[in-house]
N, CA, C and O atoms as a GROMACS GRO file, in nm:
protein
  428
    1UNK      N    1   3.344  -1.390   0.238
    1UNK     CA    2   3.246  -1.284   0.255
    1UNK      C    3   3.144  -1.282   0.141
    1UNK      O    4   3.023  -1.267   0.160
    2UNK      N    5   3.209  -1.300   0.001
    2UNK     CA    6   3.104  -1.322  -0.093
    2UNK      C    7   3.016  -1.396  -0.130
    2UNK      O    8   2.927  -1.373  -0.212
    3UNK      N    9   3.048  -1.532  -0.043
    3UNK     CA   10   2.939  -1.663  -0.048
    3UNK      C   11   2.844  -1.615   0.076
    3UNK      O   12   2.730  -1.596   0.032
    4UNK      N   13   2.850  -1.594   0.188
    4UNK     CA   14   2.790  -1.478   0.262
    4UNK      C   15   2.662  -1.413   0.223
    4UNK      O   16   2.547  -1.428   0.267
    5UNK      N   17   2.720  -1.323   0.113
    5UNK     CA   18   2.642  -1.202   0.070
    5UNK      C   19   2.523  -1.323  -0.040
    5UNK      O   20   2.401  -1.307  -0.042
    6UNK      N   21   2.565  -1.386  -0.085
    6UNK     CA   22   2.515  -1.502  -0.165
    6UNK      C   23   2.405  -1.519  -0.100
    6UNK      O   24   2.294  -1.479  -0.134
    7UNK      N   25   2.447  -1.612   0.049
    7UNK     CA   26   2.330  -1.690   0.072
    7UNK      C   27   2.228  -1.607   0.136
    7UNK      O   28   2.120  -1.665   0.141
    8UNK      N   29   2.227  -1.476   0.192
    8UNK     CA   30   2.187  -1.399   0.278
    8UNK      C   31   2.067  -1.340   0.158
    8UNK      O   32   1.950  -1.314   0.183
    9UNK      N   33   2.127  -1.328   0.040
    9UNK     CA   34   2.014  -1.293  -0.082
    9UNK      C   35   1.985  -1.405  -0.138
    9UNK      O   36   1.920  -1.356  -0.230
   10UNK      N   37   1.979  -1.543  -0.162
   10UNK     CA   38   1.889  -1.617  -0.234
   10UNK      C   39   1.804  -1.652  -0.064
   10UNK      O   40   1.683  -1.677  -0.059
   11UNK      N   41   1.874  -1.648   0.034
   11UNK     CA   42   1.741  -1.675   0.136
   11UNK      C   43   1.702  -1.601   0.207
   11UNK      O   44   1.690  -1.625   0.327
   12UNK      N   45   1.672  -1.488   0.151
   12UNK     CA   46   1.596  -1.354   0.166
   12UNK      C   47   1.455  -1.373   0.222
   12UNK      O   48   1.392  -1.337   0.321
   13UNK      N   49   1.424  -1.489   0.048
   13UNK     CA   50   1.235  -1.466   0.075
   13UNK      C   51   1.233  -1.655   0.075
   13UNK      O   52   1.145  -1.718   0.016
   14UNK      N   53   1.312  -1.701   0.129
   14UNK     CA   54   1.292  -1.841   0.121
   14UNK      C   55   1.114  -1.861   0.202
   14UNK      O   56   1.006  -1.903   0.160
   15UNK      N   57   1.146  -1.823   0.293
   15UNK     CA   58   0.956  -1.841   0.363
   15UNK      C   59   0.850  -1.801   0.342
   15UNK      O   60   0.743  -1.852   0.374
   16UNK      N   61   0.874  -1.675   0.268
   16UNK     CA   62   0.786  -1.618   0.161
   16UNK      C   63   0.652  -1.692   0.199
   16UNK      O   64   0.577  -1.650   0.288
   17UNK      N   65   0.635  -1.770   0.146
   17UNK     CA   66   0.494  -1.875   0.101
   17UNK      C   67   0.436  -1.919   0.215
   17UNK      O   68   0.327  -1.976   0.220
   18UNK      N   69   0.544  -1.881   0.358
   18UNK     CA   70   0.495  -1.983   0.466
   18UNK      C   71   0.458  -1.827   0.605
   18UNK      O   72   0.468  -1.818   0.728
   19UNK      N   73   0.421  -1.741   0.504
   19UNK     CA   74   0.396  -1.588   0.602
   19UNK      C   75   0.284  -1.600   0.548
   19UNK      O   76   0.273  -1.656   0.439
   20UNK      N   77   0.165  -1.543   0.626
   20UNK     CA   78   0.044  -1.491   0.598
   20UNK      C   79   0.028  -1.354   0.538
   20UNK      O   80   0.100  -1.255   0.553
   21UNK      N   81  -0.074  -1.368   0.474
   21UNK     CA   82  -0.052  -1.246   0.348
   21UNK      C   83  -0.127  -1.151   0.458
   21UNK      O   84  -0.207  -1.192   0.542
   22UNK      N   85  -0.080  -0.996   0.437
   22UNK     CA   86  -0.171  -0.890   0.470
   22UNK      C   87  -0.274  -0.887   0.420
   22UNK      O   88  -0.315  -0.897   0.305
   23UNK      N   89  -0.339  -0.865   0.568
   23UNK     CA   90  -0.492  -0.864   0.538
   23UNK      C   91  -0.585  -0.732   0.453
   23UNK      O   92  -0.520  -0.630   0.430
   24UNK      N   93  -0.692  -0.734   0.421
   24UNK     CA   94  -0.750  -0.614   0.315
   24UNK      C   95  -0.797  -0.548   0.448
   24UNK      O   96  -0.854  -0.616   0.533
   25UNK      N   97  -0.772  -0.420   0.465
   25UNK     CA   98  -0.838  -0.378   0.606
   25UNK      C   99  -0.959  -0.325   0.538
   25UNK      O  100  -0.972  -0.329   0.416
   26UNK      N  101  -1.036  -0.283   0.607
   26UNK     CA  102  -1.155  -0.287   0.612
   26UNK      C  103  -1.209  -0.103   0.539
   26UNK      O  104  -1.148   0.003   0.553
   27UNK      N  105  -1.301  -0.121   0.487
   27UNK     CA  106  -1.270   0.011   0.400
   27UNK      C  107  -1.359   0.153   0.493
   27UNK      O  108  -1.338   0.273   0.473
   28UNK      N  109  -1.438   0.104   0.575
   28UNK     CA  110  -1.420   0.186   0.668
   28UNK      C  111  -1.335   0.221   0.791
   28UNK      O  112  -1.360   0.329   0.846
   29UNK      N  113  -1.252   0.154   0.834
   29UNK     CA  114  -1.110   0.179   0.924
   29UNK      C  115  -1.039   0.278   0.840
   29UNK      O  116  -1.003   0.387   0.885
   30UNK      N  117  -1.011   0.222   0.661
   30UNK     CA  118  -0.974   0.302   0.599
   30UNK      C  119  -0.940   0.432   0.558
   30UNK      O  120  -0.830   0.483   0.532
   31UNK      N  121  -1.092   0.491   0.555
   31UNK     CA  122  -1.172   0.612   0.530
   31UNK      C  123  -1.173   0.666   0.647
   31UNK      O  124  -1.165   0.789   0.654
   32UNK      N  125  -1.184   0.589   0.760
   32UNK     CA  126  -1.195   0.676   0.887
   32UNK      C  127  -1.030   0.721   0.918
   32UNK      O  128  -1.002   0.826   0.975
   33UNK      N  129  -0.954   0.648   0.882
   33UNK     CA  130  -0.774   0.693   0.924
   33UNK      C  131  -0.773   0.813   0.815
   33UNK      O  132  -0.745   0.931   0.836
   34UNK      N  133  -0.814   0.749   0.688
   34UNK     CA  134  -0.777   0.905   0.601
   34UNK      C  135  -0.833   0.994   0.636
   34UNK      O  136  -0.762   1.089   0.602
   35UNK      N  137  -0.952   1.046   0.703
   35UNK     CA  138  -1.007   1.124   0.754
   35UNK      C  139  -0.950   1.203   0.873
   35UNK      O  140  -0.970   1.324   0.887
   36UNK      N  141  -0.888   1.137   0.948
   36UNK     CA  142  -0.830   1.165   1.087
   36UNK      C  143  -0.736   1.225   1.063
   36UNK      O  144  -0.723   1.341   1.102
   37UNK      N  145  -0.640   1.158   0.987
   37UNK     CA  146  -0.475   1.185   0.935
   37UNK      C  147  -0.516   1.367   0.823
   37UNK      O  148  -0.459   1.473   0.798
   38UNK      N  149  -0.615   1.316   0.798
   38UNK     CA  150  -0.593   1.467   0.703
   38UNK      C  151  -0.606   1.574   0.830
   38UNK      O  152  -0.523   1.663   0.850
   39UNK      N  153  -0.726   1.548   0.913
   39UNK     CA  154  -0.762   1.676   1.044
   39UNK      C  155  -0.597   1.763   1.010
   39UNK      O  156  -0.587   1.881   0.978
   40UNK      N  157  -0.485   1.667   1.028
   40UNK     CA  158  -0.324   1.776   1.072
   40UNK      C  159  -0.322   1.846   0.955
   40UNK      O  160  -0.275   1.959   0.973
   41UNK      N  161  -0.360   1.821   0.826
   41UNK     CA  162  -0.300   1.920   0.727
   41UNK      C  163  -0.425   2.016   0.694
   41UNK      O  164  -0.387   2.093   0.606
   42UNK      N  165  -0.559   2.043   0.728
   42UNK     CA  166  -0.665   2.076   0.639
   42UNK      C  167  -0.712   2.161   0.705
   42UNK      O  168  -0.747   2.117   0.815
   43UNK      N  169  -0.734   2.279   0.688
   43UNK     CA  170  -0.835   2.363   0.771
   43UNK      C  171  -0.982   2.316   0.791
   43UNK      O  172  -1.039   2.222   0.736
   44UNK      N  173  -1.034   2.416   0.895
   44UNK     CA  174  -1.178   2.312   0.942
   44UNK      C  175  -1.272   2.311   0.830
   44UNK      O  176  -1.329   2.202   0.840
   45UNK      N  177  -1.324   2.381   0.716
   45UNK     CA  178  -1.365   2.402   0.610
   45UNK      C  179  -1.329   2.321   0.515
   45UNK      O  180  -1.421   2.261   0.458
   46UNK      N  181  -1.189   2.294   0.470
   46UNK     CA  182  -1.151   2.143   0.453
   46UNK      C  183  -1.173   2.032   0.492
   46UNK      O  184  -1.238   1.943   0.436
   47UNK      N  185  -1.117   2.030   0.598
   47UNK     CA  186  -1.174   1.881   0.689
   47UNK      C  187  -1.320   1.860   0.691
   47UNK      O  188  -1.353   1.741   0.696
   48UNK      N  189  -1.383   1.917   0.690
   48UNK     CA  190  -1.562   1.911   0.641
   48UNK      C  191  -1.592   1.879   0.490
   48UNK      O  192  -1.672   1.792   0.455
   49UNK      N  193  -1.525   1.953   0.411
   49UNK     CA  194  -1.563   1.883   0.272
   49UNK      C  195  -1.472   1.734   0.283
   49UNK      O  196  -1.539   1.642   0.237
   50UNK      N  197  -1.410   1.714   0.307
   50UNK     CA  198  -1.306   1.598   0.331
   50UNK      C  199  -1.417   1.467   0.351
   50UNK      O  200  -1.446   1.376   0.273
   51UNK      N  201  -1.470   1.502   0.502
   51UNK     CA  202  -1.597   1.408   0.587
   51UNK      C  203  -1.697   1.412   0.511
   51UNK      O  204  -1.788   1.337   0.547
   52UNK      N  205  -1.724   1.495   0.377
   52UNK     CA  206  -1.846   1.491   0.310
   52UNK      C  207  -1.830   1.414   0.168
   52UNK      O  208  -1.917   1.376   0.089
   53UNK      N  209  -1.688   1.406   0.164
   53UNK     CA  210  -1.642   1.351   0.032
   53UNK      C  211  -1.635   1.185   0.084
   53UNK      O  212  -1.686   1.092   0.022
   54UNK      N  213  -1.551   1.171   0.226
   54UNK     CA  214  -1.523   1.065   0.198
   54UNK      C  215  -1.671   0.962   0.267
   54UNK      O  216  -1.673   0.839   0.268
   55UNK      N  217  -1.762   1.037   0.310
   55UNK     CA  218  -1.895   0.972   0.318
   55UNK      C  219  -1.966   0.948   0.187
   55UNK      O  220  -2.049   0.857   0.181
   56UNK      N  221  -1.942   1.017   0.088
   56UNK     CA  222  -2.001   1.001  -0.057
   56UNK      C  223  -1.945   0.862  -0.081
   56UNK      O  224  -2.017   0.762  -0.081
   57UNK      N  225  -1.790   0.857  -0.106
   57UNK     CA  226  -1.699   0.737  -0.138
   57UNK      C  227  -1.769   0.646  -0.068
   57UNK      O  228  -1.851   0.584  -0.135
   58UNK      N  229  -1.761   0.615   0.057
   58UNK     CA  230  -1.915   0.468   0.146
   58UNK      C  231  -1.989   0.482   0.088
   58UNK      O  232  -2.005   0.377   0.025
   59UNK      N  233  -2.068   0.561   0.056
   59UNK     CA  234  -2.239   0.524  -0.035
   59UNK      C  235  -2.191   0.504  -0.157
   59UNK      O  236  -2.268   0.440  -0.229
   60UNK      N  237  -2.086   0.539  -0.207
   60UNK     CA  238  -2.114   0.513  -0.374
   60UNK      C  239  -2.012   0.416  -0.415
   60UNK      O  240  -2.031   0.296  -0.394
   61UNK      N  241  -1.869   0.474  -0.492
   61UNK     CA  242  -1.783   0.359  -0.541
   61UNK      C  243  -1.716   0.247  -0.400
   61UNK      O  244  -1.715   0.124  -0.401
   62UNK      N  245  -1.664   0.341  -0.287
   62UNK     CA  246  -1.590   0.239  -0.173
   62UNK      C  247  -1.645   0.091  -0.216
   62UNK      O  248  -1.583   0.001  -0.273
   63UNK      N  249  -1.774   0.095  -0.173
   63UNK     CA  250  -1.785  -0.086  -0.175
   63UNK      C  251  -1.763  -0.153  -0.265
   63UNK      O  252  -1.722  -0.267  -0.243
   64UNK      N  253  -1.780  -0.109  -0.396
   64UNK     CA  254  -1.748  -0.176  -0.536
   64UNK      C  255  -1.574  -0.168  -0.545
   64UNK      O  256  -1.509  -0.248  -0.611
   65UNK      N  257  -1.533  -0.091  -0.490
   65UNK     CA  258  -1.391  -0.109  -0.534
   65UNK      C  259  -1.363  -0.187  -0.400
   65UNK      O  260  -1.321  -0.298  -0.431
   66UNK      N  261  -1.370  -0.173  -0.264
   66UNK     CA  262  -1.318  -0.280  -0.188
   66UNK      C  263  -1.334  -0.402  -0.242
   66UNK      O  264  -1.242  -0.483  -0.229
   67UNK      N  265  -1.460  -0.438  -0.316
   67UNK     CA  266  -1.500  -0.570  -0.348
   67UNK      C  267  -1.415  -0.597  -0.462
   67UNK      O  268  -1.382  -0.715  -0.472
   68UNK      N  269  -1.364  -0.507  -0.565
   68UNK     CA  270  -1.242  -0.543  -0.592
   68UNK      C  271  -1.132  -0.610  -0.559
   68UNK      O  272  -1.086  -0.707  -0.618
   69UNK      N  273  -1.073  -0.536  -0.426
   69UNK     CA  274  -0.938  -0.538  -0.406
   69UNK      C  275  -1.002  -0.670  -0.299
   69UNK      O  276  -0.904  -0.743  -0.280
   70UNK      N  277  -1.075  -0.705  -0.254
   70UNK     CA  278  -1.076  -0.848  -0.188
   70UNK      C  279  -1.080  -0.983  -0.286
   70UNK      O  280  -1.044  -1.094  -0.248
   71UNK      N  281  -1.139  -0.947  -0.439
   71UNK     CA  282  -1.087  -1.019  -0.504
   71UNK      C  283  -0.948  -1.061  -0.559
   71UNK      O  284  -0.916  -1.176  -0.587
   72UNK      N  285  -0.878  -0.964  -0.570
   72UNK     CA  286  -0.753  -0.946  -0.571
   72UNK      C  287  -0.661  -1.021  -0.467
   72UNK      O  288  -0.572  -1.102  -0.497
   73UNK      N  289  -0.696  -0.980  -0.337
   73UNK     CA  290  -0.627  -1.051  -0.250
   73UNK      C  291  -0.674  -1.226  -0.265
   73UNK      O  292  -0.592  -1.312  -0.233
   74UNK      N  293  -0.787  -1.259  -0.306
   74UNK     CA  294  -0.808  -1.398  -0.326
   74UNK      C  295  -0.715  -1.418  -0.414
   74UNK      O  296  -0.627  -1.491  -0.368
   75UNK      N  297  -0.692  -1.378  -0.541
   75UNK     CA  298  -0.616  -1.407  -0.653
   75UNK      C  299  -0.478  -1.418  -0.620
   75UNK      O  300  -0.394  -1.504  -0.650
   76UNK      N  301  -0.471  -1.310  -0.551
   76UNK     CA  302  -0.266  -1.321  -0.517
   76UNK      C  303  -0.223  -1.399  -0.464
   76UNK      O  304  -0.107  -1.437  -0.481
   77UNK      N  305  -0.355  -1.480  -0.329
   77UNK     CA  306  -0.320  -1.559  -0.217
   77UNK      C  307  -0.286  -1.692  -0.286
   77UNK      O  308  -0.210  -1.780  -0.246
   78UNK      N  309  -0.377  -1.686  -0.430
   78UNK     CA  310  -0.304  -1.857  -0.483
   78UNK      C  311  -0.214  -1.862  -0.523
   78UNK      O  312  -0.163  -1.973  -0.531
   79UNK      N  313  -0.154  -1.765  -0.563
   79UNK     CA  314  -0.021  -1.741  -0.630
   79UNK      C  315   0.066  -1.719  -0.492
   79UNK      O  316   0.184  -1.698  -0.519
   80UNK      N  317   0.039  -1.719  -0.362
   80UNK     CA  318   0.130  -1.713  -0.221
   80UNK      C  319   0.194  -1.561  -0.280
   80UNK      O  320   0.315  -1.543  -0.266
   81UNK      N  321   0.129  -1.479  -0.329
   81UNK     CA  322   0.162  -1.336  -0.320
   81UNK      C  323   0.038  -1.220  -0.219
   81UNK      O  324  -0.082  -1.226  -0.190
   82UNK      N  325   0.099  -1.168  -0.205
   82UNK     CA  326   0.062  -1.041  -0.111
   82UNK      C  327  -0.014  -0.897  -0.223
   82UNK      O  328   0.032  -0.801  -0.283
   83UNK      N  329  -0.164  -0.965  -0.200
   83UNK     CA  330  -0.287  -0.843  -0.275
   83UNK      C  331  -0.160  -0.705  -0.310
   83UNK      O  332  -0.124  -0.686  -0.426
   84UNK      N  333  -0.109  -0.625  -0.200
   84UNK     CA  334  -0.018  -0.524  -0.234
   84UNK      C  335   0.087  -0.543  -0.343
   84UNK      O  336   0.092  -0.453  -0.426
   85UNK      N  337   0.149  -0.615  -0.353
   85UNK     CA  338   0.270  -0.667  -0.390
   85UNK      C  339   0.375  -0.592  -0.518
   85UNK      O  340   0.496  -0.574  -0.519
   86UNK      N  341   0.273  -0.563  -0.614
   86UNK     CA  342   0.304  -0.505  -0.702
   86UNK      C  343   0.316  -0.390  -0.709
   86UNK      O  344   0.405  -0.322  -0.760
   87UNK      N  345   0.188  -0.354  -0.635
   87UNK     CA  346   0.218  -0.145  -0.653
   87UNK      C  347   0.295  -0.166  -0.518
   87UNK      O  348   0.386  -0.083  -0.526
   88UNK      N  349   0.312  -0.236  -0.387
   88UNK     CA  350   0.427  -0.155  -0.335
   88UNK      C  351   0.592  -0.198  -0.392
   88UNK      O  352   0.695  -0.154  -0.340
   89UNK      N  353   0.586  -0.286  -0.501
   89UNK     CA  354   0.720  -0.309  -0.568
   89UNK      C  355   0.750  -0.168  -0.684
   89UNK      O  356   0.863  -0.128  -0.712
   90UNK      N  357   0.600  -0.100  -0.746
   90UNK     CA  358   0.626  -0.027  -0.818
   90UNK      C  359   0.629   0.110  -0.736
   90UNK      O  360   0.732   0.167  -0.770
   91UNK      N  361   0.550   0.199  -0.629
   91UNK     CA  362   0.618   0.240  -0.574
   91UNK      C  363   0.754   0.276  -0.526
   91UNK      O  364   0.811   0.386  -0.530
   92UNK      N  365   0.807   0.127  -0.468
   92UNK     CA  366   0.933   0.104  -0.420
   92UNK      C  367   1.061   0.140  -0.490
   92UNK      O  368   1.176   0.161  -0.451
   93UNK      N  369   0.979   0.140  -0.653
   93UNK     CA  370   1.105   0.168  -0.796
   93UNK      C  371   1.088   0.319  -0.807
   93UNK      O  372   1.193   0.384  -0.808
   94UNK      N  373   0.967   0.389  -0.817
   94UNK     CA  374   0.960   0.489  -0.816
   94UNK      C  375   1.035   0.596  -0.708
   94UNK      O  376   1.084   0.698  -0.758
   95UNK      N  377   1.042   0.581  -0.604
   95UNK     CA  378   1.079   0.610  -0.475
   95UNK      C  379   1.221   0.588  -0.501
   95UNK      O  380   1.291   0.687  -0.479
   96UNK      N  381   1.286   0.479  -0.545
   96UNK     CA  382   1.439   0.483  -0.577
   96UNK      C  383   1.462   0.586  -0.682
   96UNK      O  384   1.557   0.662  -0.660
   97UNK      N  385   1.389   0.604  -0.798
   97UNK     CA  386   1.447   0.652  -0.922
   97UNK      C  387   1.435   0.811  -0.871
   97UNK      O  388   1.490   0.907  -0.924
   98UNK      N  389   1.349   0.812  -0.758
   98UNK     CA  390   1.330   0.949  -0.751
   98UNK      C  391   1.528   1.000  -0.657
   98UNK      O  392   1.612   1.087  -0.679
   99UNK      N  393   1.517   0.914  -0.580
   99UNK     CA  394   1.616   0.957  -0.493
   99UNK      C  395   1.755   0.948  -0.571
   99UNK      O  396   1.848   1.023  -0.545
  100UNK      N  397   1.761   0.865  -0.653
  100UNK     CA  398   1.914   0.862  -0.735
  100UNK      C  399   1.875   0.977  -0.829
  100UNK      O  400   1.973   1.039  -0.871
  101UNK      N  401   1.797   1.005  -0.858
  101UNK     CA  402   1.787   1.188  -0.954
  101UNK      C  403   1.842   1.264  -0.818
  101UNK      O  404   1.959   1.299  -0.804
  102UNK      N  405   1.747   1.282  -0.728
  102UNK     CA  406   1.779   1.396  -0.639
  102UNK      C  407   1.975   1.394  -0.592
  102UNK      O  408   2.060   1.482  -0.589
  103UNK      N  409   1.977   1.240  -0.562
  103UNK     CA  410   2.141   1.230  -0.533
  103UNK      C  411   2.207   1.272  -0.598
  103UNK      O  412   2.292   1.352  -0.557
  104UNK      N  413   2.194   1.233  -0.751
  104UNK     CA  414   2.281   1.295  -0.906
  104UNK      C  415   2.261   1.411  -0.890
  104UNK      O  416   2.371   1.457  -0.860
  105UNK      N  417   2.165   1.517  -0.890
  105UNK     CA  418   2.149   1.651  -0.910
  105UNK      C  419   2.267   1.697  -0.775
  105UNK      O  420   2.373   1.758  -0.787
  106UNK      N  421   2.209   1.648  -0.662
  106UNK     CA  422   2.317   1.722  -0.541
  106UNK      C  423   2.441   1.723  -0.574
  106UNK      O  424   2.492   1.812  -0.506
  107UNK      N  425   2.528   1.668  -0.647
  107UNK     CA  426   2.685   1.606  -0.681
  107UNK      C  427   2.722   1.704  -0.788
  107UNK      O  428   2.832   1.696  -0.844
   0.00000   0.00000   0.00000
């Protein structure tokens, strides 16, 4: 069972390199989902400054920072890593450390 558990984790990410990386979606699909997705939490007075904020973000920083993060994804892709990779690994730690506090506290 333990050689098992072995090979099942060193060939986890064996293909890794041979998956296509996620793509940079597009920073207006973006802006338009965050926009939509907020409508459920925001009153209509909200949701209007929301559509006025995140139309500022298109005219002003959005494109300079997409043009960022598409550099980024060039950079990761030579390295056969995934533009995300890191913040959703650091996320992913955060999100644990949070839940083993909350577990410890419940006990």
């Amino acid at each position: 069972m333990n050689n098992e558990f072995q090979c099942a984790t060193c060939c986890r990410f064996e293909y890794q390199s041979q998956l296509p990386s996620l793509p940079v979606p597009a920073l207006e699909a973006t802006v338009a989902k965050y926009v939509e997705n907020a409508r459920l939490f925001l009153s209509p007075q909200e949701l209007e400054r929301t559509r006025q904020e995140a139309e500022r973000f298109l005219q002003g920083p959005g494109p300079v920072l997409q043009q960022k993060l598409l550099e980024r994804a060039d950079l990761k892709k030579k390295e056969n890593k995934s533009w995300l990779i890191d913040w959703w690994n650091r996320c992913a730690r955060a999100v644990r450390s949070v839940c083993v506090c909350v577990c410890a506290c419940a006990v």
